[in-house]
Each structure stands twice: as C-alpha cells, then as structure tokens.
C-alpha positions, 0 to 999 in steps of 0.5 A: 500500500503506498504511504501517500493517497490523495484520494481515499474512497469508502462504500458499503458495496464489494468495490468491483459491485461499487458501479459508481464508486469504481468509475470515480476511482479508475479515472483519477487513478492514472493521474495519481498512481499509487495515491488512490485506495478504496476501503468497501465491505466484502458482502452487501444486500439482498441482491448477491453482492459479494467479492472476496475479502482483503486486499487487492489492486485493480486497475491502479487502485489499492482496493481493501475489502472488509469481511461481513458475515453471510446475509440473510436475504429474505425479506423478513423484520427478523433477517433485517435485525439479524443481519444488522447486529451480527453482519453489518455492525461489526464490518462497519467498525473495521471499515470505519477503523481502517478508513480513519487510520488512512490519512487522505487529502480528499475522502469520497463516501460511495454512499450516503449512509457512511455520511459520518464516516467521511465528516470522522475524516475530516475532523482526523485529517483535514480532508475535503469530503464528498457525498457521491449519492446515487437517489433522491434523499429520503426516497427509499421505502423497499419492504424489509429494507435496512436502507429504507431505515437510514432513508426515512431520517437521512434528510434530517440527518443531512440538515443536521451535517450541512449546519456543521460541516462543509461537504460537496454533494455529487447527484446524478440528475438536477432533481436531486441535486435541488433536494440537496440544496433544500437540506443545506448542502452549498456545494453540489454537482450533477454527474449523470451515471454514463458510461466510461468510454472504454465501455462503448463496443464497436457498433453492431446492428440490431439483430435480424429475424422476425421477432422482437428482442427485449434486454433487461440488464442488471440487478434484480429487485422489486420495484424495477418493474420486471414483473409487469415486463414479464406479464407485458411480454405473455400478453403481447404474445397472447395476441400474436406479437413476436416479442422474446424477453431475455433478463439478466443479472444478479437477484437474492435467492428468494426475489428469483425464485419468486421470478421464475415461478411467475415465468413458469406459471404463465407458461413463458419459458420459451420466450422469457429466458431468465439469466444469472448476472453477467460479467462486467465486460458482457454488459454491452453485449447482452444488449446488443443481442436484442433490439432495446434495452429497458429501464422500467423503474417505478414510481411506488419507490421514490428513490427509482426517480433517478437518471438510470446508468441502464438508460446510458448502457443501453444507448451507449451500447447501440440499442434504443430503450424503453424507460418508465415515464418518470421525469427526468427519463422522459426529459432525456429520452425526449431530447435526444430520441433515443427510445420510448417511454412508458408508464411502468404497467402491463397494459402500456407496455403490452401496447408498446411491445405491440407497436414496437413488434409491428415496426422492426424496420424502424425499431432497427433504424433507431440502433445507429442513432443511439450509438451515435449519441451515446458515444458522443454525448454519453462518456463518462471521463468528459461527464467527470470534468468539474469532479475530477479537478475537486478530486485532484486539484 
C-alpha cells in the first residue's frame, strides 16, 4: 500500500459491485498512481453482492475489502435485525477503523449512509469530503429494507451535517441535486451515471429475424418493474406479437425464485429466458443481442426517480430503450430520441411491445442513432470534468 493517497474512497458495496464508486476511482487513478485506495465491505444486500475479502489492486487502485458475515436475504423484520447486529455492525467498525487510520487529502463516501464516516475524516485529517449519492434523499421505502431505515431520517440527518460541516454533494440528475440544496448542502454537482468510454463496443446492428428482442440488464429487485415486463411480454404474445424477453443479472435467492415461478406459471419459458448476472465486460453485449434495452423503474419507490446508468448502457451500447415515464427519463429520452417511454404497467407496455413488434424496420433504424449519441454525448471521463479537478486539484 503506498504511504501517500490523495484520494481515499469508502462504500458499503464489494468495490468491483461499487458501479459508481469504481468509475470515480479508475479515472483519477492514472493521474495519481499509487495515491488512490478504496476501503468497501466484502458482502452487501439482498441482491448477491459479494467479492472476496482483503486486499487487492485493480486497475491502479489499492482496493481493501472488509469481511461481513453471510446475509440473510429474505425479506423478513427478523433477517433485517439479524443481519444488522451480527453482519453489518461489526464490518462497519473495521471499515470505519481502517478508513480513519488512512490519512487522505480528499475522502469520497460511495454512499450516503457512511455520511459520518467521511465528516470522522475530516475532523482526523483535514480532508475535503464528498457525498457521491446515487437517489433522491429520503426516497427509499423497499419492504424489509435496512436502507429504507437510514432513508426515512437521512434528510434530517443531512440538515443536521450541512449546519456543521462543509461537504460537496455529487447527484446524478438536477432533481436531486435541488433536494440537496433544500437540506443545506452549498456545494453540489450533477454527474449523470454514463458510461466510461472504454465501455462503448464497436457498433453492431440490431439483430435480424422476425421477432422482437427485449434486454433487461442488471440487478434484480422489486420495484424495477420486471414483473409487469414479464406479464407485458405473455400478453403481447397472447395476441400474436413476436416479442422474446431475455433478463439478466444478479437477484437474492428468494426475489428469483419468486421470478421464475411467475415465468413458469404463465407458461413463458420459451420466450422469457431468465439469466444469472453477467460479467462486467458482457454488459454491452447482452444488449446488443436484442433490439432495446429497458429501464422500467417505478414510481411506488421514490428513490427509482433517478437518471438510470441502464438508460446510458443501453444507448451507449447501440440499442434504443424503453424507460418508465418518470421525469427526468422522459426529459432525456425526449431530447435526444433515443427510445420510448412508458408508464411502468402491463397494459402500456403490452401496447408498446405491440407497436414496437409491428415496426422492426424502424425499431432497427433507431440502433445507429443511439450509438451515435451515446458515444458522443454519453462518456463518462468528459461527464467527470468539474469532479475530477475537486478530486485532484
């Protein structure tokens, strides 16, 4: 480990799950070699994020993980408590105990619920700290959550750190960062959750054939509206649309039993495929093998209110996407006609696959536009500009 870092990053989730945090971390990591590390757990969630403990360097960064105990990931008071005192608990004291000991010139908390953990830091070391938040303060409320906990005092508990303390706030779209500022918080930046640039893939065109193919790619979990997609497809199929349904990533054990027996119940094994997680490097490609992408996040949760990164992956990747109409996508998907959006329910998206299904010439057409923009508007290293010259400079 390098005796100087000058830039220290801490998060609940495995780094390589750190999505947001890794990105940050692995643009300014070339610029200042061996001064950046990353202190995560080891195992977060419900969703099978888990990496091995200890210590490691990836792509330039000094990478420590803390061990956490084996998560309970059923939905149940009784699994939260348990997971709290006998997992959380005591990983989050080595973390905090092995980030306060790494003195750093900048400190950036992957997470709002470590909040404190970056003013601890200040206080010991003078750092400057930044909040990278990924939604809308307050906004969780996911059944049997611990998150949901921390959200439903997290605006108070920002009010109460922005009185006495001095921090920049990083959001990723211009509704948040609004919340933020609402809080207190003086200092905030709207980075969009793009894609690097070395994500992009060569462009392909969208596939040929007589059905429609549909991606969803990434974590799975309720509230995503992968139940409604599903109904959607068997509905669609009910009709005569050629639609095929392909999902595919990571999910707690009990969310994709739940999955396949809704698959199976219908009778939909044949045209919806339900698919373990993908490396990180296959992202583009699972959806490159479909003609859109989906970003169906619901409006029952108010955190989903967020800009997707599925949205940028799947335009980045060459492949126009159906998003759920909440604000922010529609504002984007709008500016920039790179896809649909829809209300995030059976009968609208029955309709829309139904509509898409009967045009594949121009759901195809759409495939070269949105690599077009992605590429040039989507990049993530020109995204990070303002960011990187906090970090750095």
């Amino acid at each position: 480990m390098s005796a100087r870092t000058t830039l220290l990053l801490c998060d609940l989730a495995p780094y390589r799950h750190s999505t947001r945090t890794r990105k940050i971390a692995t643009t300014v990591a070339p610029r200042r070699p061996g001064e950046v590390r990353a202190v995560t757990l080891a195992r977060v969630g419900r969703l099978g994020m888990s990496d091995v403990p200890g210590d490691s360097c990836v792509d330039g960064v000094q990478v420590e993980q803390v061990a956490v105990r084996e998560i309970d990931d059923r939905r149940r008071f009784s699994a939260s408590i348990r997971n709290l005192l006998l997992g959380y608990l005591p990983a989050l004291w080595r973390l905090r105990r092995r980030v306060l000991a790494t003195p750093a010139r900048t400190i950036l908390v992957g997470h709002v619920a470590l909040y404190w953990l970056g003013l601890a830091h200040h206080r010991r070391w003078g750092s400057r700290v930044i909040l990278s938040s990924r939604e809308l303060p307050g906004g969780i409320r996911t059944r049997g959550s611990l998150a949901t906990w921390f959200s439903r005092v997290e605006p108070w508990l920002l009010r109460r750190a922005s009185r006495r303390s001095a921090f920049t706030v990083v959001t990723v779209c211009d509704s948040h960062a609004a919340r933020f500022r609402e809080l207190g918080a003086e200092d905030v930046l709207v980075v969009r959750n793009v894609p690097m640039a070395s994500f992009a893939p060569r462009f392909t065109p969208a596939p040929t054939g007589p059905e429609l193919l549909v991606a969803c790619v990434g974590s799975l979990y309720p509230g995503r509206g992968i139940e409604p997609l599903i109904d959607a497809v068997v509905a669609a199929r009910a009709v005569g649309a050629p639609v095929r349904l392909t999902i595919t990533g990571p999910a707690g054990r009990e969310y994709r039993q739940s999955l396949r027996e809704r698959i199976d119940a219908a009778g939909a094994g044949d045209h919806v495929a339900l698919e373990e997680a993908c490396s990180a490097d296959q992202v583009a490609t699972c959806y490159q093998r479909a003609h859109v992408g989906t970003a169906l996040y619901e409006a029952v949760d108010a955190a989903n209110d967020s800009l997707s990164n599925k949205i940028f992956e799947g335009v980045v990747a060459g492949r126009p996407v159906i998003a759920g109409d909440l604000p922010e996508n529609r504002a984007l998907v709008d500016r920039h006609g790179i896809g649909w959006v829809t209300p995030v329910a059976v009968g609208p998206l029955r309709d829309l696959l139904i509509e898409l299904a009967g045009d594949l010439p121009a759901v195809r057409a759409r495939a070269e536009h949105c690599a077009r923009v992605g590429q040039h508007e989507f990049v993530w290293e020109v995204e990070t500009l303002p960011l990187q010259q906090r970090l750095i400079g």
